[in-house]
ZADO-1210 file (C-alpha; in nm, 4 decimals, padded with zeros to 6 digits):
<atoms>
<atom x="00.0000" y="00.0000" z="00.0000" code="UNK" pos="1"/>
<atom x="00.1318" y="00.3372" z="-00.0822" code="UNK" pos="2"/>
<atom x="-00.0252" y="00.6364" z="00.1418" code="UNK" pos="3"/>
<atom x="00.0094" y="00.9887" z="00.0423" code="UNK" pos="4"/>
<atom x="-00.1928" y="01.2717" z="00.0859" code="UNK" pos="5"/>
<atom x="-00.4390" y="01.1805" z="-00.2046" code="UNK" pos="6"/>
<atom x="-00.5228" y="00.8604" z="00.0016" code="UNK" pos="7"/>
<atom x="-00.4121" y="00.4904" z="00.0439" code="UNK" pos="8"/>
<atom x="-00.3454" y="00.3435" z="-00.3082" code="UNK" pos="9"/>
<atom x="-00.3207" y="00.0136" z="-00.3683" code="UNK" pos="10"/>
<atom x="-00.1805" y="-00.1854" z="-00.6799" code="UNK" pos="11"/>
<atom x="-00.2131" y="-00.5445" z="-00.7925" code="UNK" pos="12"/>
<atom x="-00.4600" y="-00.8043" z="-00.8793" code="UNK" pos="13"/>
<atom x="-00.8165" y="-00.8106" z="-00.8369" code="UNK" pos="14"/>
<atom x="-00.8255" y="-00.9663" z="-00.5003" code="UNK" pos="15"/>
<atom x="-00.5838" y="-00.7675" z="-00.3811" code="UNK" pos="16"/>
<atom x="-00.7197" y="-00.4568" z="-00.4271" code="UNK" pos="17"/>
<atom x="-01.0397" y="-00.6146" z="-00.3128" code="UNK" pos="18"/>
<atom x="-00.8637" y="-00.6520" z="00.0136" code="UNK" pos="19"/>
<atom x="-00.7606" y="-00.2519" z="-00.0235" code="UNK" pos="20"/>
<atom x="-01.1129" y="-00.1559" z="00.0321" code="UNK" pos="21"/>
<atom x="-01.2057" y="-00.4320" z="00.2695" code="UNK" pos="22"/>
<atom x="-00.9167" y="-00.3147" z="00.5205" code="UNK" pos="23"/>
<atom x="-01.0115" y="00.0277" z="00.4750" code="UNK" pos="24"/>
<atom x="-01.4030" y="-00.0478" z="00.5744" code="UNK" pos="25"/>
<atom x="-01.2594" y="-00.2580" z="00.8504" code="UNK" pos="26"/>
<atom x="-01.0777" y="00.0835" z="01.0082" code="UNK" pos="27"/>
<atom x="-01.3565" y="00.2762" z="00.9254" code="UNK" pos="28"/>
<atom x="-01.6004" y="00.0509" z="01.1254" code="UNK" pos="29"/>
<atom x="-01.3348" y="00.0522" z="01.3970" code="UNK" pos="30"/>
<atom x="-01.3348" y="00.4069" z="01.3976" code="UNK" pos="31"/>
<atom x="-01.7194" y="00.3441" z="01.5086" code="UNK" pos="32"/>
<atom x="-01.8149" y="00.5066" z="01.1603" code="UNK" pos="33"/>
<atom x="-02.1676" y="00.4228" z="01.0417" code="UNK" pos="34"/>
<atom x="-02.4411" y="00.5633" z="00.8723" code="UNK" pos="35"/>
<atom x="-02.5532" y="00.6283" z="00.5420" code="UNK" pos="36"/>
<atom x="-02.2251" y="00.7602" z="00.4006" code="UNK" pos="37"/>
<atom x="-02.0290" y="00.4537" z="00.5430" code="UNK" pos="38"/>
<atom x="-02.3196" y="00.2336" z="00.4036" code="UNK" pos="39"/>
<atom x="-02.3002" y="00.3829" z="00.0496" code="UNK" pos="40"/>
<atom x="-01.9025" y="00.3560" z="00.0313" code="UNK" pos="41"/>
<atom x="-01.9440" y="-00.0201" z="00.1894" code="UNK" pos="42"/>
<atom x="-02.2027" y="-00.0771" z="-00.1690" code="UNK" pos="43"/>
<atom x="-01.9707" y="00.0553" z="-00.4133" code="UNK" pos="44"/>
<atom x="-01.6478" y="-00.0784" z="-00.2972" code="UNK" pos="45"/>
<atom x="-01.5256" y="-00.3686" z="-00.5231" code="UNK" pos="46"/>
<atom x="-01.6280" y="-00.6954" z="-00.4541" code="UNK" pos="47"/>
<atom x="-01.4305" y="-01.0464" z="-00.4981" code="UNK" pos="48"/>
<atom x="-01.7320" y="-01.1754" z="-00.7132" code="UNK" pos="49"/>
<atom x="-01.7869" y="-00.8758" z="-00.9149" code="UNK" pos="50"/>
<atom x="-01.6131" y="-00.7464" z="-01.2133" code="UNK" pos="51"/>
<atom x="-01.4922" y="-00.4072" z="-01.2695" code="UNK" pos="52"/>
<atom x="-01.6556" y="-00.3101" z="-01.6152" code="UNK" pos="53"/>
<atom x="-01.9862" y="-00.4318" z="-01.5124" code="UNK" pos="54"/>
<atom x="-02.0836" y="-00.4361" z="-01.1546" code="UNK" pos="55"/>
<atom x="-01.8453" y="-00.1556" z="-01.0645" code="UNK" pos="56"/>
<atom x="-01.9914" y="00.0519" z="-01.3847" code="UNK" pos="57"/>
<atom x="-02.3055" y="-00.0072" z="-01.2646" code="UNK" pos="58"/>
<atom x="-02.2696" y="00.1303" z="-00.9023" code="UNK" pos="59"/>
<atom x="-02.0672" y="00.4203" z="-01.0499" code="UNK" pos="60"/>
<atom x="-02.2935" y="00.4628" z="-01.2832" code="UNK" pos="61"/>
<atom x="-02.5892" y="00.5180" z="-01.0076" code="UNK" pos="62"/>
<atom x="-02.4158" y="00.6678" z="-00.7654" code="UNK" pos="63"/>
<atom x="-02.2622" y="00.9391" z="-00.9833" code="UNK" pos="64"/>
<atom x="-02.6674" y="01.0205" z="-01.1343" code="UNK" pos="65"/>
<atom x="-02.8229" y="01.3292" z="-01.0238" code="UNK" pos="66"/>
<atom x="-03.0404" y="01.2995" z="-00.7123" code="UNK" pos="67"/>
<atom x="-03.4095" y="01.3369" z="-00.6548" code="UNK" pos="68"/>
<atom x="-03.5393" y="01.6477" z="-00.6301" code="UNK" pos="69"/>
<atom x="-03.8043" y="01.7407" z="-00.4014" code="UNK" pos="70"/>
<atom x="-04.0744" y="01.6605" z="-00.6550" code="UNK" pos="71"/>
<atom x="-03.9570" y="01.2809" z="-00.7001" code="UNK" pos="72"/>
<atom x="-03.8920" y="01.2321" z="-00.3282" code="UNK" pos="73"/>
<atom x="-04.2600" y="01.2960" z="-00.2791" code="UNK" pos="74"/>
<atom x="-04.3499" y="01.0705" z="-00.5256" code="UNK" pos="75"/>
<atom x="-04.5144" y="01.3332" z="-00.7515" code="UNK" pos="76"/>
<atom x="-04.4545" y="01.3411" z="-01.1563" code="UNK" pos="77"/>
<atom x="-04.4064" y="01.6491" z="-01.3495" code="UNK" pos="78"/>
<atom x="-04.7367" y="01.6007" z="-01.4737" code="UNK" pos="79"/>
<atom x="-04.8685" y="01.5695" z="-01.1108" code="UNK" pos="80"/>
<atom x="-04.6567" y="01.8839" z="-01.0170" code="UNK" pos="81"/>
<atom x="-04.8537" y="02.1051" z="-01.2842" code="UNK" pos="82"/>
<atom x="-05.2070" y="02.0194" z="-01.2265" code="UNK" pos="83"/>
<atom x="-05.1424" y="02.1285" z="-00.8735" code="UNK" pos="84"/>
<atom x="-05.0449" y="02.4469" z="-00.9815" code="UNK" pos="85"/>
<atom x="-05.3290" y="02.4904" z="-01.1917" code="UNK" pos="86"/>
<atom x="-05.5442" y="02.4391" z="-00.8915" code="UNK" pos="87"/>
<atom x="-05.3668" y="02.6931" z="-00.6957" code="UNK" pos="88"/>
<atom x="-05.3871" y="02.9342" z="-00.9544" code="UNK" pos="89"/>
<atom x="-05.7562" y="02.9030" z="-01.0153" code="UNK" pos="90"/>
<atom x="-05.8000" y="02.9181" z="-00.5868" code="UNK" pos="91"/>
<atom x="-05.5401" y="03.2188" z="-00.6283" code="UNK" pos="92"/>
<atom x="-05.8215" y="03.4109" z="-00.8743" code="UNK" pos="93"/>
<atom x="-06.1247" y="03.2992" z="-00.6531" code="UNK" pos="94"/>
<atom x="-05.9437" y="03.4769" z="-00.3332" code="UNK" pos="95"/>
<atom x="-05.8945" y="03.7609" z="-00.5231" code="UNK" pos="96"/>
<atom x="-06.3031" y="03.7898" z="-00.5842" code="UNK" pos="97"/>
<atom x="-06.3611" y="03.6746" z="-00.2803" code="UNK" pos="98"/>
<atom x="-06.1143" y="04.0225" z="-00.1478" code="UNK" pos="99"/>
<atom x="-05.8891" y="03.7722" z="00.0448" code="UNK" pos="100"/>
<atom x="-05.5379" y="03.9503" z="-00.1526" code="UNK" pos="101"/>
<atom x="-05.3203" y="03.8040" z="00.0937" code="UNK" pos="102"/>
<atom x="-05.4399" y="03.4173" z="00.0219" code="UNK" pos="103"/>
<atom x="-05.4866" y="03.5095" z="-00.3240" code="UNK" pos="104"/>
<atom x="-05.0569" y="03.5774" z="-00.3180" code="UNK" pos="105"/>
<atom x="-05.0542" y="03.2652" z="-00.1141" code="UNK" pos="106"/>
<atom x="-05.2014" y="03.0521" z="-00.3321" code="UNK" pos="107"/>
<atom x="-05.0255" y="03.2308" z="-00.6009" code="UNK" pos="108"/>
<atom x="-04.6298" y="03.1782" z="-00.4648" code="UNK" pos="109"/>
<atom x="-04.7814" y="02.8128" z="-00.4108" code="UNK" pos="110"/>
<atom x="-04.8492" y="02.7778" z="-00.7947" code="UNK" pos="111"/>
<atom x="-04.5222" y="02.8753" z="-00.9224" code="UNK" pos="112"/>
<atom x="-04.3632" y="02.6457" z="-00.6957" code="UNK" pos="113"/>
<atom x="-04.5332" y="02.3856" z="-00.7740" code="UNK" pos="114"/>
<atom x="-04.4494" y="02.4713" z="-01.1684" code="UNK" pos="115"/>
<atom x="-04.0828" y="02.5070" z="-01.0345" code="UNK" pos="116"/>
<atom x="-04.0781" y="02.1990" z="-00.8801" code="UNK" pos="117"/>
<atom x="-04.2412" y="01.9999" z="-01.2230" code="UNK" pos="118"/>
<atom x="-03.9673" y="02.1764" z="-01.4621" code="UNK" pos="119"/>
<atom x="-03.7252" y="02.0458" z="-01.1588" code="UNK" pos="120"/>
<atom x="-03.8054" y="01.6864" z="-01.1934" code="UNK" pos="121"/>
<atom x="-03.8350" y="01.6951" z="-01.5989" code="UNK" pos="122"/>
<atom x="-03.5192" y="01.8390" z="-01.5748" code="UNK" pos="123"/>
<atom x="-03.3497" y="01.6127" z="-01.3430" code="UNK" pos="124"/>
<atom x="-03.5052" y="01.3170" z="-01.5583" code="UNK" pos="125"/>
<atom x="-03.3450" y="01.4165" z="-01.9185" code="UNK" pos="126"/>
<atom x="-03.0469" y="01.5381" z="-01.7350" code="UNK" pos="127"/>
<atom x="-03.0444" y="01.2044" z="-01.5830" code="UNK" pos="128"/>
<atom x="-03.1137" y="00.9693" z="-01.9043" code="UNK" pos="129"/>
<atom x="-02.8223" y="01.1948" z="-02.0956" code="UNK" pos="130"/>
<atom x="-02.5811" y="01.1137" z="-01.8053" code="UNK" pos="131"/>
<atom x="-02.6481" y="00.7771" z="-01.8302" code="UNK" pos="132"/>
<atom x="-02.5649" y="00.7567" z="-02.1455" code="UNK" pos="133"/>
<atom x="-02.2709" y="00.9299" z="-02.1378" code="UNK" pos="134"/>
<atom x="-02.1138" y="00.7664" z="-01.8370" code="UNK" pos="135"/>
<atom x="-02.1777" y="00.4527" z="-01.9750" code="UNK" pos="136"/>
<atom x="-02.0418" y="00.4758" z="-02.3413" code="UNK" pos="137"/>
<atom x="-01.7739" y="00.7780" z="-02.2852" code="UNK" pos="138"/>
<atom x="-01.6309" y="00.8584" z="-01.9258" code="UNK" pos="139"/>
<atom x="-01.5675" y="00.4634" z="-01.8780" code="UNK" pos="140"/>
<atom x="-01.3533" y="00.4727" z="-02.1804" code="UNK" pos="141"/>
<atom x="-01.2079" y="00.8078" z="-02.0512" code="UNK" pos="142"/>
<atom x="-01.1456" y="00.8244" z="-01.6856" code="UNK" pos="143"/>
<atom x="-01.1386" y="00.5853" z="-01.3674" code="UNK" pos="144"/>
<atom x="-01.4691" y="00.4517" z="-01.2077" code="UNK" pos="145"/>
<atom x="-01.5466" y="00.6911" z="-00.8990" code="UNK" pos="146"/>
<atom x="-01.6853" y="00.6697" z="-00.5993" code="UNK" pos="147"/>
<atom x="-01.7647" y="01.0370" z="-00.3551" code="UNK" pos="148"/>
<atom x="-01.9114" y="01.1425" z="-00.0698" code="UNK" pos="149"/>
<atom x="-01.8785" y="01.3277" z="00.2626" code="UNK" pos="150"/>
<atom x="-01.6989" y="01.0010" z="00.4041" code="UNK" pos="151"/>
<atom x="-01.5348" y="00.9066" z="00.1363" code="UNK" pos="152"/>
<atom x="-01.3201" y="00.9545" z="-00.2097" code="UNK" pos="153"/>
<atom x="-01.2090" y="00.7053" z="-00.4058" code="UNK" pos="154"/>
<atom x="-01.1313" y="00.5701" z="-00.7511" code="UNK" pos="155"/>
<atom x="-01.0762" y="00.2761" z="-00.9386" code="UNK" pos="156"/>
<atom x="-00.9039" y="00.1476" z="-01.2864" code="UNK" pos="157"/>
<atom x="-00.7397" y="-00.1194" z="-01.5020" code="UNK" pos="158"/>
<atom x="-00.4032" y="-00.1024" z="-01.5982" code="UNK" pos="159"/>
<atom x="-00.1191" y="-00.2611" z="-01.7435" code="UNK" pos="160"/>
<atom x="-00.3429" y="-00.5425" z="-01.9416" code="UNK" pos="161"/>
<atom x="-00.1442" y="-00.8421" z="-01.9922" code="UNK" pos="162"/>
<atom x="00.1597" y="-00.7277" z="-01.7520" code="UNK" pos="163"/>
<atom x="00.1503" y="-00.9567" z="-01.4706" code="UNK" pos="164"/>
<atom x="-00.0311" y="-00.9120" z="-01.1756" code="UNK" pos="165"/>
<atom x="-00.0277" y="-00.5882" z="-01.1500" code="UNK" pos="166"/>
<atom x="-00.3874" y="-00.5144" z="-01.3170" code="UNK" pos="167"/>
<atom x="-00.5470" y="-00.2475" z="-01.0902" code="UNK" pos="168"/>
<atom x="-00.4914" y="00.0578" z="-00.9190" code="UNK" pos="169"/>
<atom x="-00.7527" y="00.1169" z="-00.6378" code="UNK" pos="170"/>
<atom x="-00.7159" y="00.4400" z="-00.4267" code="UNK" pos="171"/>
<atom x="-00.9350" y="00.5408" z="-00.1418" code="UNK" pos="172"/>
<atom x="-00.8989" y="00.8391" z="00.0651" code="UNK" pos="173"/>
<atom x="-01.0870" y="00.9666" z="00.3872" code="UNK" pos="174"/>
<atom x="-01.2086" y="01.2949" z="00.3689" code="UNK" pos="175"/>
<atom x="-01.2228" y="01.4080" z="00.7214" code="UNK" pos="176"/>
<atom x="-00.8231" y="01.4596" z="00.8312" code="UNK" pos="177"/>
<atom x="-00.8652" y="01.3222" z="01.1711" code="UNK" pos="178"/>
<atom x="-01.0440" y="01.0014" z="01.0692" code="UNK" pos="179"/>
<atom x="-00.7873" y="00.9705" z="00.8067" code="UNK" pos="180"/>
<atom x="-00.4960" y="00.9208" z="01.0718" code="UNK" pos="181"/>
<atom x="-00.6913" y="00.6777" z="01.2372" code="UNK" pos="182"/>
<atom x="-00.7650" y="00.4739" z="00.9623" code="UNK" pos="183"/>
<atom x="-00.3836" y="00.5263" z="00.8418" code="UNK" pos="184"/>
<atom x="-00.2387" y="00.3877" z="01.2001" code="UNK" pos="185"/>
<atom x="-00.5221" y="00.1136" z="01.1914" code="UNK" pos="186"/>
<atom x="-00.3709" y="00.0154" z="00.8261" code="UNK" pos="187"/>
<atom x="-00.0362" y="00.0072" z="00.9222" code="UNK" pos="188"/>
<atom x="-00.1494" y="-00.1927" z="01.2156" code="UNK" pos="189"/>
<atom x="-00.2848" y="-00.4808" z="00.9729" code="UNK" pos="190"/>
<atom x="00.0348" y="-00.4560" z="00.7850" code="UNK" pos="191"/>
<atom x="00.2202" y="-00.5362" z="01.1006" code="UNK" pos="192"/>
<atom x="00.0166" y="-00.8280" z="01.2620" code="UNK" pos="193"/>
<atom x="-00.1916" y="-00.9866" z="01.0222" code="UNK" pos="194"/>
<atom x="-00.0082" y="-01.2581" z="00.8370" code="UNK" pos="195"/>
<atom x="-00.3064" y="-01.3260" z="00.5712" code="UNK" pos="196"/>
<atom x="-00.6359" y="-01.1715" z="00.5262" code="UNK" pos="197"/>
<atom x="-00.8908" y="-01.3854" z="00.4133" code="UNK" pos="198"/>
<atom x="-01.1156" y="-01.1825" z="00.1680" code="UNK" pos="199"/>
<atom x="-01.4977" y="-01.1694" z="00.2340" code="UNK" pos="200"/>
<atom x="-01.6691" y="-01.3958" z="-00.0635" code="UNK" pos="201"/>
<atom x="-02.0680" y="-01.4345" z="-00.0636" code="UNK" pos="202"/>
<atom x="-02.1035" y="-01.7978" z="00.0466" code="UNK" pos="203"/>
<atom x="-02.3215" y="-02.0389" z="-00.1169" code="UNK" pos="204"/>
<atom x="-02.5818" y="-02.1469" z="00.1922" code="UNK" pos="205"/>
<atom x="-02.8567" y="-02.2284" z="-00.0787" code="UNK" pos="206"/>
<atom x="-02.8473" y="-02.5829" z="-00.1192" code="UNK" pos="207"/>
<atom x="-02.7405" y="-02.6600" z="00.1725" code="UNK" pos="208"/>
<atom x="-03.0788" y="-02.5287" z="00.3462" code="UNK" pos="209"/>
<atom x="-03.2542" y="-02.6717" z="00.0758" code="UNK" pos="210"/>
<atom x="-03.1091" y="-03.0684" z="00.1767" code="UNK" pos="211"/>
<atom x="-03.0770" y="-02.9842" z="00.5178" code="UNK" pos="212"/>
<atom x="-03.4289" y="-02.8143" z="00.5902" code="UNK" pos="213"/>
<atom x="-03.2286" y="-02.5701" z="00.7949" code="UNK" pos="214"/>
<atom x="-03.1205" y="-02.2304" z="00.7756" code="UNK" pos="215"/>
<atom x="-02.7350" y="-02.1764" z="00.7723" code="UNK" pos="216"/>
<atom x="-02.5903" y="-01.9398" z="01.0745" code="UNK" pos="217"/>
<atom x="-02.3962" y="-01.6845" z="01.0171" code="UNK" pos="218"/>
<atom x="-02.1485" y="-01.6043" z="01.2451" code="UNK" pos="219"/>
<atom x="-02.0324" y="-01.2107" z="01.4572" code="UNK" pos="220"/>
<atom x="-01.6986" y="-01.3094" z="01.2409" code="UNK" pos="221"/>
<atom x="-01.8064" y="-01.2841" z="00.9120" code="UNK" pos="222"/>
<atom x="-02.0749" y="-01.0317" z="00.9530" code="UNK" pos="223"/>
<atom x="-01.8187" y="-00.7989" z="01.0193" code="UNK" pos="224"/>
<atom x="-01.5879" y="-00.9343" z="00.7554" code="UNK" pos="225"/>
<atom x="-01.3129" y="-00.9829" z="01.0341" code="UNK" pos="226"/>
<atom x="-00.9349" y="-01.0847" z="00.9330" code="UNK" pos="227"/>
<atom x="-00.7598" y="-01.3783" z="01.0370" code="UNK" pos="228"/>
<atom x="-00.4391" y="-01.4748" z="01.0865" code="UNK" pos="229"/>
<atom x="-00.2284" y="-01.8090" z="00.9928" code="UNK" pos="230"/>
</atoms>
C-alpha cells in the first residue's frame, strides 16, 4: 500500500485490491463510523465476485446520477406537479373575488412552486437519461470509475493489461483529516500483525438449506468481515 496525501493506493490483482477496500471499511467501522455515508461507500467498494466493467460501472454509474429532487422524493410526476399548480392558480383568482389579496398571493407563490418543482423533476429526468448515457459509453472509456461522498473519495481502474499481476490501481482516501490518521495507524497496524487476510466472498448457503431443511448461521466473524491470521 502506498499512502500519500491523495489517500491509500493500492496496486495489484483483483483480489488484492479487493482486500484494499475491505481493510479500509474494517478501520472505518473501527473508527465506530456508520451511517448512510459509510453504508453507500461499503455498496460501491469492489467486490471479490464482481467485475470491474460491469458491476463496478453499474454502481458508479448510479451513484454518480443526479439525485431526486423534491418533486420525485414525494413521489409526484411532473405532470402531477402542474395540475397542482393549476389548482392553486384558479383558488389564487377565486381569493382575489372573494377580497382575500393576501391568500390570493398565497395561493399564487404556491403555484409557481409547484411549476418550479415539475420543470425540476423533468429536468433532473433528461439530465439524468443523458448522463447515463454518457457515463456509460464515454467517461468509462475516458477516466477511472469513482466513488464520492462526505466520508469518502475514491477511484478505481485497469491497468497494465497483460503485464503480470499488477492489473489495478484502487485508491481510497478519507475525507475528514482526523479520521484519516486513524484509519492510516489502523492500516499500518494490519500490515504489522496480520499474516493473511482472508477476503470476504458471498457464500453459497442455498443448497445446503434446501437438503438440510435448515437455515445456515452466520457467524459475529463474518458479519463484520473480520481478518484472520495463519
Amino acid at each position: 500500500m502506498e499512502e500519500s496525501i491523495s489517500g491509500f493506493k493500492r496496486r495489484g490483482t483483483w483480489d488484492e485490491v479487493v482486500e484494499h477496500g475491505e481493510r479500509i471499511t474494517r478501520a472505518l467501522r473501527d473508527a465506530d463510523v456508520d451511517g448512510a455515508a459509510f453504508d453507500d461507500w461499503d455498496e460501491w467498494r469492489p467486490k471479490s465476485h464482481e467485475r470491474l466493467g460491469e458491476d463496478v460501472n453499474e454502481k458508479t454509474a448510479q451513484q454518480a446520477s443526479v439525485g431526486e429532487g423534491e418533486g420525485e422524493k414525494a413521489g409526484k410526476t411532473p405532470n402531477d406537479d402542474l395540475k397542482t399548480a393549476g389548482e392553486k392558480l384558479s383558488r389564487s383568482y377565486e381569493r382575489v373575488e372573494e377580497g382575500d389579496n393576501e391568500g390570493a398571493v398565497e395561493s399564487w407563490q404556491d403555484s409557481i412552486n409547484y411549476v418550479a418543482r415539475a420543470a425540476d423533476s423533468a429536468g433532473r429526468k433528461a439530465l439524468r437519461k443523458v448522463e447515463d448515457t454518457v457515463y456509460r459509453n464515454v467517461m468509462t472509456q475516458l477516466a477511472p470509475y469513482y466513488f464520492d461522498n462526505e466520508l469518502v473519495s475514491a477511484n478505481i481502474q485497469q491497468v497494465g493489461r497483460g503485464s503480470g499481476d499488477e492489473r489495478f490501481v484502487f485508491e481510497v482516501n478519507v475525507n475528514d483529516d482526523e479520521l484519516k490518521s486513524m484509519v492510516s495507524e489502523t492500516l499500518r497496524d494490519f500490515e504489522d500483525e496480520i499474516d493473511r487476510w482472508h477476503i470476504d466472498t458471498p457464500k453459497e448457503t442455498e443448497v445446503a438449506e434446501v437438503v438440510e431443511g435448515v437455515e445456515v448461521p452466520v457467524t459475529d466473524d463474518e458479519q463484520r468481515s473480520k481478518s484472520t491470521t495463519n
